[in-house]
C-alpha positions as a Markdown table, in Angstrom:
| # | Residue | x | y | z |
|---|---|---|---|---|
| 1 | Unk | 103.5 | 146.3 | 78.3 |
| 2 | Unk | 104.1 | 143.1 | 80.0 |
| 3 | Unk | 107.1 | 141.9 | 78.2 |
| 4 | Unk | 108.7 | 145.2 | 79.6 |
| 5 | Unk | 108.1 | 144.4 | 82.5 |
| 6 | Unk | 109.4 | 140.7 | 82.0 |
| 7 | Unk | 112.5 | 142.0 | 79.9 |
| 8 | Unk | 113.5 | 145.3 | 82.0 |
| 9 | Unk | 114.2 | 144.7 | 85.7 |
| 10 | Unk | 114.1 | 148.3 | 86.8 |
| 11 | Unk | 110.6 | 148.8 | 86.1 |
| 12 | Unk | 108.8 | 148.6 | 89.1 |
| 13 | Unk | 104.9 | 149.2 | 88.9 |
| 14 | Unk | 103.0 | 146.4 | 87.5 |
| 15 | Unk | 99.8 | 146.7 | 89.6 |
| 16 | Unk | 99.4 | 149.7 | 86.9 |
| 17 | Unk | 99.7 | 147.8 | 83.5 |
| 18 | Unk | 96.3 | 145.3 | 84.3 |
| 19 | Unk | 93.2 | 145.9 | 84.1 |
| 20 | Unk | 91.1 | 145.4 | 87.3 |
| 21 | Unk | 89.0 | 142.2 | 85.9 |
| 22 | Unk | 92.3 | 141.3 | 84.0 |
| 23 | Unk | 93.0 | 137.2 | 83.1 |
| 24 | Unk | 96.2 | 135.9 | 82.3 |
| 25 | Unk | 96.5 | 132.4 | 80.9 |
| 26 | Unk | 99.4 | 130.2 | 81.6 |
| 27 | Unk | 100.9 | 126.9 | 80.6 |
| 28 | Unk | 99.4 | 125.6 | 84.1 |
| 29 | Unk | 96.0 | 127.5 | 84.8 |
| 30 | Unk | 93.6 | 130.5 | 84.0 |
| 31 | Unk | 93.9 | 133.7 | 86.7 |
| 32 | Unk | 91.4 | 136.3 | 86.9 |
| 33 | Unk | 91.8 | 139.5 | 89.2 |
| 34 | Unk | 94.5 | 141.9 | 89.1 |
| 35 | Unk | 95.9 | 141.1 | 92.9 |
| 36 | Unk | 96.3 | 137.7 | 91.8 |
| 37 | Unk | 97.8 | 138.2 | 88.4 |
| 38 | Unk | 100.2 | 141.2 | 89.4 |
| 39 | Unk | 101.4 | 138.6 | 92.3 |
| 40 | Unk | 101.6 | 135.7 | 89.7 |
| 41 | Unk | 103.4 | 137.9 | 87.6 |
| 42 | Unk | 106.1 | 139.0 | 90.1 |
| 43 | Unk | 106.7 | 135.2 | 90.3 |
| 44 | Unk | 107.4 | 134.7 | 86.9 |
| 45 | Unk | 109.9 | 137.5 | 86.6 |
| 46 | Unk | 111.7 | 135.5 | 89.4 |
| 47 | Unk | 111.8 | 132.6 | 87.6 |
| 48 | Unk | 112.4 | 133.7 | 83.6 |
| 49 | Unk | 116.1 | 135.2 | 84.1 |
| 50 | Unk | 117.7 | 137.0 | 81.4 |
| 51 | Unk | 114.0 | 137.4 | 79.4 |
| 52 | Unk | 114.5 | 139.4 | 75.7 |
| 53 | Unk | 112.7 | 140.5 | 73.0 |
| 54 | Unk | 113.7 | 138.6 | 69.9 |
| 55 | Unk | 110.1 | 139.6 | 67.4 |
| 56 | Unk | 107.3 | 141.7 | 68.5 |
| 57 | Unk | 104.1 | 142.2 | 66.2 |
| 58 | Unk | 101.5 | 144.9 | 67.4 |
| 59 | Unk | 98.0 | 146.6 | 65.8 |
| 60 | Unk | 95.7 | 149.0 | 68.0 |
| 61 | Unk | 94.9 | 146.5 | 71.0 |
| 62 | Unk | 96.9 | 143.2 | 70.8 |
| 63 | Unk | 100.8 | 142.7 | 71.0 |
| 64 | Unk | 102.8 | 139.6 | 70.1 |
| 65 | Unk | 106.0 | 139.1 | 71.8 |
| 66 | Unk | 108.6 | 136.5 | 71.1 |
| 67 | Unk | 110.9 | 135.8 | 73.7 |
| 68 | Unk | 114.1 | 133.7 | 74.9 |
| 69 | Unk | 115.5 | 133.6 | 78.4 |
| 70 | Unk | 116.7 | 130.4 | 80.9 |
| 71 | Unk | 115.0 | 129.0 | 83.6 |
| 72 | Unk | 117.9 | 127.2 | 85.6 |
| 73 | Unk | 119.9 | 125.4 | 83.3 |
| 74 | Unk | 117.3 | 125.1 | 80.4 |
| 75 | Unk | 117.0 | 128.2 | 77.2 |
| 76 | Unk | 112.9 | 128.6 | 76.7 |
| 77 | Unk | 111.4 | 130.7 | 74.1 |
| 78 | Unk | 107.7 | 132.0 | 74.9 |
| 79 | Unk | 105.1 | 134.0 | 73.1 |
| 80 | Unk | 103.4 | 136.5 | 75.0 |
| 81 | Unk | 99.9 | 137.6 | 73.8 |
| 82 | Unk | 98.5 | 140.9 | 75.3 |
| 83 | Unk | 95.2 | 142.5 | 74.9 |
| 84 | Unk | 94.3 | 145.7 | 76.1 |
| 85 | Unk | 90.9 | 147.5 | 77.1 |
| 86 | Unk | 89.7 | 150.4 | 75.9 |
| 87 | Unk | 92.0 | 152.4 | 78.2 |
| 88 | Unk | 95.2 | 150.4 | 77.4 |
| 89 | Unk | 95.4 | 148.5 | 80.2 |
| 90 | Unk | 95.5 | 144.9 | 79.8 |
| 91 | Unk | 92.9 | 143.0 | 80.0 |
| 92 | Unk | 94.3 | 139.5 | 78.9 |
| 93 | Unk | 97.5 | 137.9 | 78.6 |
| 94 | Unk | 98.5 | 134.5 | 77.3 |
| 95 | Unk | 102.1 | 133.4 | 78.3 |
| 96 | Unk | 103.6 | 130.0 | 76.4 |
| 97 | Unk | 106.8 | 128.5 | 76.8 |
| 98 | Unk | 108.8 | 125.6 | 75.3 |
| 99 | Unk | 110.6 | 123.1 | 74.9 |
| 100 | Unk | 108.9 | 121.0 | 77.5 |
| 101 | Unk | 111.7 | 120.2 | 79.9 |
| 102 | Unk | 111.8 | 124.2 | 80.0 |
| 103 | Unk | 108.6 | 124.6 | 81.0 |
| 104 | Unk | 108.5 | 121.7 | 83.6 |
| 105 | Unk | 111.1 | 123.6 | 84.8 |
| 106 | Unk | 109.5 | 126.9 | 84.8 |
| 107 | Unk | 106.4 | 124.8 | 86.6 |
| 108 | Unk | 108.2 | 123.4 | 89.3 |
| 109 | Unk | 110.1 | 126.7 | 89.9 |
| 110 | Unk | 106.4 | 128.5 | 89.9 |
| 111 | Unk | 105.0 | 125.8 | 92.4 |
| 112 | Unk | 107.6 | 126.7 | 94.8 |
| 113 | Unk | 107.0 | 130.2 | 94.9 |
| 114 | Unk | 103.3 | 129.9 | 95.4 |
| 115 | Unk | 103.4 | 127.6 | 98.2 |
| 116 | Unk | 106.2 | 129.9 | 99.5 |
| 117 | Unk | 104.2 | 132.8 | 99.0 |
| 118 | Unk | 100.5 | 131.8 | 98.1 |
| 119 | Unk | 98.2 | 134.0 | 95.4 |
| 120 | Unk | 96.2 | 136.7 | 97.3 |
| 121 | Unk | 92.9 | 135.0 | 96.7 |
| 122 | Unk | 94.1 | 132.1 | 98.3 |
């Protein structure tokens, strides 16, 4: 799951958890393709430090997670949506995160790392 991967530094391999026509929606945009999302997502474990679980609901396809971590100086809690495909990889992923001064935060720190290191389909 994706809020492993968020949560649990030592995991290594997200490439493997997405779906090849895979979307994952943001706060910011929509990104299809799993280059662009598995690059998106390394970004965003760079910025969400200290990311944990605090309520996770599942059934046979979807999973729920609550979450709290910082982004600089600011605490955020998010809600991670995942859907999966038939073979359990995912095919589409909502991220949200709050309060807003968190997530302007979380935006700005995302902007710099894609013009520091732009999304493969770019």
């Amino acid at each position: 799951m994706l809020i492993d991967l968020l949560t649990d530094r030592s995991i290594d391999d997200a490439g493997a958890l997405f779906a090849e026509q895979t979307r994952f929606r943001s706060p910011f945009a929509d990104y299809d393709g799993r280059e662009d999302v598995v690059h998106l997502v390394g970004h965003i474990r760079r910025v969400l430090a200290d990311a944990r679980t605090v309520r996770q609901f599942s059934d046979a396809d979807t999973t729920v997670s609550v979450f709290e971590a910082r982004v600089g100086g600011h605490e955020v809690q998010g809600v991670l949506v995942e859907e999966r495909d038939a073979a359990g990889r995912l095919a589409d992923t909502m991220l949200t995160v709050r309060p807003y001064a968190g997530l302007r935060a979380a935006m700005s720190a995302m902007q710099a790392l894609l013009d520091e290191s732009p999304l493969p389909s770019r």
